[in-house]
N, C-alpha and C positions, 0 to 999 in steps of 0.2 A: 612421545606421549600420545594418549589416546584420545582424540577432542569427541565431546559430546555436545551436540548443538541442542538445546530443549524449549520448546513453550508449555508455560504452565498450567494452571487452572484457572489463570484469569484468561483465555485465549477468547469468552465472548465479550470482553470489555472492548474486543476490536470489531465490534459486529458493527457491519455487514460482510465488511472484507477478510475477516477473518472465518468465516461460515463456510468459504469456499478455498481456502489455503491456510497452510499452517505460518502463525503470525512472524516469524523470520521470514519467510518469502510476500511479508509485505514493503512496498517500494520506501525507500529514504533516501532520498536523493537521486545519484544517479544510476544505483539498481536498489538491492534490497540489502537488508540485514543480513541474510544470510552471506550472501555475495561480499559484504565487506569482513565479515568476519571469519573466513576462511582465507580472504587473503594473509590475515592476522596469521596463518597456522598451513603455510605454502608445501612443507614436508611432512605432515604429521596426518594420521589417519582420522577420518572426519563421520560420526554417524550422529544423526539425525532423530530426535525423539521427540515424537508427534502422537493425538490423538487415536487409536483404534479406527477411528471411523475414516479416519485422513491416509492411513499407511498405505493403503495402493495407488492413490491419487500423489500422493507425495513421492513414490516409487519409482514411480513413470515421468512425474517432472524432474525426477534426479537418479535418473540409473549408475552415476558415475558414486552415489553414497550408500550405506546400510541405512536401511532405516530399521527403526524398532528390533536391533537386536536380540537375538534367543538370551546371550550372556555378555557380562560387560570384564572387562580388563583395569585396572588400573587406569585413572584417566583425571580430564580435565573436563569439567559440568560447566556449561554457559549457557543461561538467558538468553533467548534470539531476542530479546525486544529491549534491550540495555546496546547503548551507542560506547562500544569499543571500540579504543585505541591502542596504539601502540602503545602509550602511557602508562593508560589504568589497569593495562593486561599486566605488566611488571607487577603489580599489587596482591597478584594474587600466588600464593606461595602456602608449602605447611605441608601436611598430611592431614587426611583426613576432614577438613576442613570445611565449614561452610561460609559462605560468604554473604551478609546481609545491607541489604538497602531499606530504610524503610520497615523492617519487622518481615521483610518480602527475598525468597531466594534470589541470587543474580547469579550466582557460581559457586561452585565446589569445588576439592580434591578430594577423591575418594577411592580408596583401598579398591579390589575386584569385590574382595564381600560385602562391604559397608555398599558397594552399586549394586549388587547383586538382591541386598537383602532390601534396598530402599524400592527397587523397580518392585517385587514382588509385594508390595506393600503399595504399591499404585506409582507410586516413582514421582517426579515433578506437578503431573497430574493432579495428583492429592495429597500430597504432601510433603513434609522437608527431611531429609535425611537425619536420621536417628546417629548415637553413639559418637558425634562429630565437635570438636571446637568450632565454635561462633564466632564469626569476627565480623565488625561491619566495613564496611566498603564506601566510597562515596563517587559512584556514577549516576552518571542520567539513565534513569530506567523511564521509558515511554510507558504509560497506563492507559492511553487511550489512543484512538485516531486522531484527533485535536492535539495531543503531545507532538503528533509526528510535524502536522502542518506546521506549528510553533517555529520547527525547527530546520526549516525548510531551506535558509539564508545558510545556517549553521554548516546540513548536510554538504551542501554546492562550494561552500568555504575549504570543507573537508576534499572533496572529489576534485578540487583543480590541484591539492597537492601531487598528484603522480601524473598531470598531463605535461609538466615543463614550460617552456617557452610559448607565448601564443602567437599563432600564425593567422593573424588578423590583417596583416597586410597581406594577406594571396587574397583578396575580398575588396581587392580598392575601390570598386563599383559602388559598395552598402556605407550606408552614412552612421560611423560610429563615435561611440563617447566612451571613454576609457579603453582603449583598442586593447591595450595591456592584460586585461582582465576578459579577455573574450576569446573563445576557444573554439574552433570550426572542423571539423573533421570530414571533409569531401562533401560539405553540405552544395543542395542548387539555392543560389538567393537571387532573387531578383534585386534590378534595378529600385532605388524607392524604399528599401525597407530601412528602420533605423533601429539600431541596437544601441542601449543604454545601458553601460555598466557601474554609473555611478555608484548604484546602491550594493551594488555587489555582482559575484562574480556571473558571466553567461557562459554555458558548456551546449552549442549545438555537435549534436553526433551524426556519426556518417548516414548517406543517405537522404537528409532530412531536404524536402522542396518548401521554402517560402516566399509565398508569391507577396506581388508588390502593394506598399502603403502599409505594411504588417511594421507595429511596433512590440519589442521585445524590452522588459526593461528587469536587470537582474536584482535578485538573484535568479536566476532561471537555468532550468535541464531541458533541452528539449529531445525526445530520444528518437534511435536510430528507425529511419522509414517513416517519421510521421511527416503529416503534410499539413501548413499550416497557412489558409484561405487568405487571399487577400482582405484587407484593413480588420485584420486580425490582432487586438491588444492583447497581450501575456505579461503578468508582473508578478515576480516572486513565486514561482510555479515550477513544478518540476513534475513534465509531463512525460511516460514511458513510450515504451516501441509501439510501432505502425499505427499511431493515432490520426483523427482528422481532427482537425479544430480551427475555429472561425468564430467571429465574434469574440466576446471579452472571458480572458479565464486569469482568475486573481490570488493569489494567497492559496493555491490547491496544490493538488497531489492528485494525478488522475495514473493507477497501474501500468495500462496498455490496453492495447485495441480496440481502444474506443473512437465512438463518433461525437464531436459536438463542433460540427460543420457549421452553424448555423448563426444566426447574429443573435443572442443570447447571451445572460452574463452570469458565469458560474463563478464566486466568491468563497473563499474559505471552507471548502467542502474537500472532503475524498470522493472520489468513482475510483472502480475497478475496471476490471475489466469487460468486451464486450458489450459494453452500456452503449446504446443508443439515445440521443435526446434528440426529440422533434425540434423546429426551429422555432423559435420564440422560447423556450424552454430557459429559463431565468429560476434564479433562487433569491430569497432574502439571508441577510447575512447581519442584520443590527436589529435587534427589537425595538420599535418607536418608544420604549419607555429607558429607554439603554441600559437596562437592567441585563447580569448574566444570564446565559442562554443554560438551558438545562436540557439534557437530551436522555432520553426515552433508553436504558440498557436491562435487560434482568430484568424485567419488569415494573424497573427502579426509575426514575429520573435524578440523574444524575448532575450536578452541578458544575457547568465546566469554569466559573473563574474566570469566563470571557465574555464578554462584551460581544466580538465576531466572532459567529460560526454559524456556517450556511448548511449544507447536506452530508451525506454519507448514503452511497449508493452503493448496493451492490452488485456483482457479476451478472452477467446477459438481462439489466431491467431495459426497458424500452420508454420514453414517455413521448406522449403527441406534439401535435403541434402548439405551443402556447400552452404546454403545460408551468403553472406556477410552484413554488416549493417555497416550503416556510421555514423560518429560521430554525436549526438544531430537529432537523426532520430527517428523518434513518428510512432506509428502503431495502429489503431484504432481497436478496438475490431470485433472478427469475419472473421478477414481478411487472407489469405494466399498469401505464399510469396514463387513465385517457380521462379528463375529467374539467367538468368547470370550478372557476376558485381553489382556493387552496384544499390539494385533499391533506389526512391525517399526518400530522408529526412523527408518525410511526406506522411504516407499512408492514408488516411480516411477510419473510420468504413465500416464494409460488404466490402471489397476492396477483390476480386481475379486475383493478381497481377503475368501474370505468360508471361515468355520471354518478357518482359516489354512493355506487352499488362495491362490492366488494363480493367474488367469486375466488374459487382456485383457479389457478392455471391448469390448463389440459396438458397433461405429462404430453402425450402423445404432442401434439403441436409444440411444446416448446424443444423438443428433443428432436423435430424438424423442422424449427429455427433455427438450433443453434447450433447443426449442422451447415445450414446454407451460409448463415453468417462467416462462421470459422471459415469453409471453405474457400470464402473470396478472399482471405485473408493467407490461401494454403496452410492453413493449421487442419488437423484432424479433428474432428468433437470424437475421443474413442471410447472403447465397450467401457473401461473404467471410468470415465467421466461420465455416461448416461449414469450406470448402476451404481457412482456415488448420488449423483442429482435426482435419481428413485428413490435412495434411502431419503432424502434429505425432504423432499416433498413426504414421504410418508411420516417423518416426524413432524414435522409444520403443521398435516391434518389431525396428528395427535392432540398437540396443545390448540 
């Protein structure tokens, strides 16, 4: 059978990180959505349905898939932001079919026509497939970045299923609590650090250096190449490849390649990717009146139902040193942040926000940053990734 991987028309409700990736290639654990849901489907043919504006960029981070198809087959329609199982995949069966959560697509089965005739009508993008039985469904479909963090404990629960036995005793040097539940993959640890898995499971990956007095206490991912400073605290966190981090990171979700070297305490928040934070760079994460936090989407404020939630950053921002952030405060991609006091709850992409003036970013200057950056890192910034981050700045000066 033919899988179809899809995000839909709600793909800005994951803004900032969804601005720069299509929302399956946002991280859950210990990779991404997509990554888990193709394990689900090890023999069967796998294409990818994304944005217009995302298809080259998408292209190039996955040359092993079709994206955006000319025509479709017979197949099998999946939501990249619905947490699939081996389970709840059994539930989905029929002809023709759609599958609902919520009054909201998650999956389908649909004829070559019934896909054929839905893409040419905008497809997932804008709407739901025509001529089909309705059934509804009962999975976790994530609606925001806040859904993801929620479920942070959840995903790490999920991902020590396929690592087997833990090999905690090759580690007799690091002072552990629940050794059982702690999983090390050719990590360096220093003398001095102590891992806690009381709360749940710890998955360190290959590669990773943690220097000494760093406490870890799980659920926690820490991924493959990051380096993580000495008296460095991490709790309930699941942090991706070739990161730096130091100082406190709490209740997050940080993509990859980022820096947050510094003694600073980043709580409840998502970062993406190539985000740098200056040191002293702290967020608040409880409104003093501990009322829910409401966060800035669509132009909308949005009410998240939580009490905690600190930031959401997006791909290559920068902020200074001792820069502050306020509770349920969103940062669009590309943006820096040099400023006294708290700046805005809401940055918009290419934003250079500094003594709480507010300019563009100079394409030119950031497009040899985020070169030098990637480089140290041997990643490429390529022709497709400027001339998406051109269009993406030219809509930004639009609105």
């Amino acid at each position: 059978m033919n899988i179809y991987i899809f995000e839909d028309k709600h793909f800005s409700d994951f803004f900032p990180i969804s601005s720069t990736r299509a929302v399956f290639d946002i991280r859950f654990g210990k990779s991404t959505f997509l990554k888990r849901i193709t394990k689900l489907f090890p023999e069967h043919s796998v294409s990818l349905i994304v944005r217009n504006s995302l298809k080259e960029l998408v292209s190039e981070r996955h040359p092993n898939f079709e994206v955006n198809p000319e025509s479709f087959d017979e197949g099998l329609w999946i939501s990249g932001s619905v947490i699939w199982t081996k389970e709840n995949i059994k539930k989905l069966s029929g002809e023709d079919t759609a599958f609902m959560k919520n009054n909201r697509l998650v999956a389908a089965i649909l004829s070559s026509s019934n896909a054929n005739s839905w893409i040419s009508d905008g497809g997932p993008l804008s709407s739901n497939p025509s001529n089909v039985e309705l059934k509804n469904i009962e999975v976790y479909q994530c609606n925001y970045l806040w859904d993801i963090i929620k479920l942070i404990g959840e995903s790490i629960n999920d991902d020590i299923q396929e690592l087997g036995n833990s090999n905690a005793a090759d580690y007799p040097h690091v002072k552990m609590v629940i050794p059982e539940k702690i999983f090390i993959n050719n990590a360096n640890i220093m003398s001095g650090v102590l891992i806690n898995a009381e709360k749940g499971p710890v998955i360190i990956d290959k590669n990773v250096d943690i220097y000494g007095q760093t406490y870890i206490e799980g659920p926690a991912y820490i991924g493959t190449g990051t380096i993580i400073s000495a008296l460095t605290k991490i709790k309930n966190s699941a942090i991706g490849n070739n990161c730096k981090i130091g100082g406190e990171v709490e209740s997050s979700v940080i993509q990859g390649f980022t820096n947050k070297v510094h003694d600073g305490h980043i709580g409840d928040s998502f970062l993406g990717e190539w985000v740098n934070l200056g040191a002293g760079t702290s967020n608040s994460n409880l409104k003093n009146t501990y009322s829910s936090v409401k966060v800035r989407l669509n132009e909308e404020l949005v009410d998240t139902k939580s009490l905690h939630i600190g930031c959401f950053i997006g791909d290559h921002v920068k902020t200074a040193i001792g820069t502050l952030i306020n509770t349920g405060t969103t940062i669009g991609p590309a943006s820096m942040i040099s400023t006294y006091g708290f700046p805005p709850t809401y940055i918009p992409s290419f934003s250079w926000y500094v003594d709480r003036k507010v300019d563009s970013t100079d394409f030119d200057k950031f497009v040899a940053t985020a070169r030098e950056v990637q480089k140290r890192r041997n990643i490429n910034f390529s022709a497709i990734e400027e001339e998406f981050y051109k269009k993406l700045s030219i809509i930004n000066e639009s609105n």
